[in-house]
N, C-alpha and C positions, 0 to 999 in steps of 0.2 A: 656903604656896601660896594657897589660899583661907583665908577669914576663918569662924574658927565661927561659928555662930548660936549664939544665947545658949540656954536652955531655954523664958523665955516665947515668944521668937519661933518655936520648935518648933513649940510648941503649938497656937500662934494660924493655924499653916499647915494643921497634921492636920484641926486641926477647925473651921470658920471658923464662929462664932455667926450671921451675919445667912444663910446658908444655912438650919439649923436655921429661921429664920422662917418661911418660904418651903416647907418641906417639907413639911407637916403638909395644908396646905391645898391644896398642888398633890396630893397624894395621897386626899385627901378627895373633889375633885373629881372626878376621875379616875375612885375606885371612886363615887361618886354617877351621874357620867354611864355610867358601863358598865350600875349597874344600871337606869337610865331607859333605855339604849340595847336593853338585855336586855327588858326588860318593856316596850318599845315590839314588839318583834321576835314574841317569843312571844305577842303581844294580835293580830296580823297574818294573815288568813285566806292560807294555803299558794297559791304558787301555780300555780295550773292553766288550760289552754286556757279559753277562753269559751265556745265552744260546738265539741265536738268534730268534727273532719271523717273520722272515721272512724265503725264501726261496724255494725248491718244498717241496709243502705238497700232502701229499697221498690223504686227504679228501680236495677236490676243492670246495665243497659247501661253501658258507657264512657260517656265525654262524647267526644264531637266534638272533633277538635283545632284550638285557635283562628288555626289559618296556616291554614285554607282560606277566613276569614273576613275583614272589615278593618273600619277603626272602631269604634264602639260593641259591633256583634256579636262582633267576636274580644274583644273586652275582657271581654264577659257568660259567651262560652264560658271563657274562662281561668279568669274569678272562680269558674265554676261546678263546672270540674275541680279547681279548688284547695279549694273548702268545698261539696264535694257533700253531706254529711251537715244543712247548714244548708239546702243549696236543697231535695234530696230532702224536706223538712221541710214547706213552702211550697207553697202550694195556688193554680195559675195564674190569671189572673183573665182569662184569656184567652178563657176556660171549654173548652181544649181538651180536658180529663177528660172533658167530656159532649158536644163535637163529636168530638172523633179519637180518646177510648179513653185517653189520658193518666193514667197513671197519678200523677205530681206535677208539678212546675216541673222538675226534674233532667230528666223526661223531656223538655220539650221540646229541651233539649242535646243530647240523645244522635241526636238527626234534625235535619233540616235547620230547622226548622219556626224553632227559635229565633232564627235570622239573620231572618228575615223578619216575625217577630211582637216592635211595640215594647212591648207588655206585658210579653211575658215579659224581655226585654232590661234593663227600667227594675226590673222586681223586682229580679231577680239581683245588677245594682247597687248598689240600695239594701240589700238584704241584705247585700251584700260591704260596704261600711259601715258600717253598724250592727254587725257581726260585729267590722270592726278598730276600732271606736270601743269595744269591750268589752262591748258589750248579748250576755247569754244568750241562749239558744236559745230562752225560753220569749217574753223582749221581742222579740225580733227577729221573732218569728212574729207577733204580736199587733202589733208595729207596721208590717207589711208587709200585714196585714190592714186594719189602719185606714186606710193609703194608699191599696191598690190595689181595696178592694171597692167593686163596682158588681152592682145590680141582674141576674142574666141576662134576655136578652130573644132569645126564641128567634127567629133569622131566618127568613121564610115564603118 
């Protein structure tokens, strides 16, 4: 029916030499790269939010919800309900704390006050940026400081 194979031809099937070449170094590699992949991974600080939007916040009110607002204002109230624990952070340069009582930037959200003042609108912003470009809580504060500070000048 069929034709035997001989015994060398057996052999040269089971176990084919130019494979063996190939093995040694494709395995090598292999466990080489797992453990550079390994000790790339475990050298890698965990990861965690940038700056968290929970927590205690100093302003307890809600935020405002950004459909009673349109343009730039609804976009400030959003950013501001999405990372209130970033704005709550952020000290207004609007100096509403020392005219109307304000307690941080989150408070001017929670009133109307923020639709109408581009101070606080342009912080907020710029915070919701720096925040999704990955600056901490501690950058984000100190460069929204360096932005937005101006002198107070009390109006007579």
């Amino acid at each position: 029916m069929g034709k035997k194979q001989s015994k060398k031809n057996k052999k040269a099937a089971a176990s084919p030499s130019t494979n063996k070449k190939y093995t040694l170094p494709a395995v090598f590699a292999a466990v080489l790269g797992a453990i550079l992949m390994g000790g790339y991974l475990f050298t890698q600080p965990p990861a965690t939010p940038v700056a968290s939007a929970t927590g205690h916040l100093i302003e307890t009110r809600p935020v405002l919800t950004p459909a009673l607002f349109t343009g730039k204002a609804a976009l400030a109230y959003r950013y501001a309900a999405e990372i209130p624990k970033v704005i709550d952070s952020q000290f207004c340069y609007c100096y509403c704390k020392r005219d109307h009582g304000h307690k941080t930037l989150l408070t001017c959200f929670t009133t109307m006050h923020g639709s109408k003042c581009g101070v606080c609108i342009d912080e907020v912003i710029y915070a919701y940026e720096l925040y999704k470009s990955g600056k901490t809580l501690d950058e984000i504060v100190k460069a929204v400081d360096d932005r937005f500070y101006r002198p107070y000048k009390r109006h007579l």
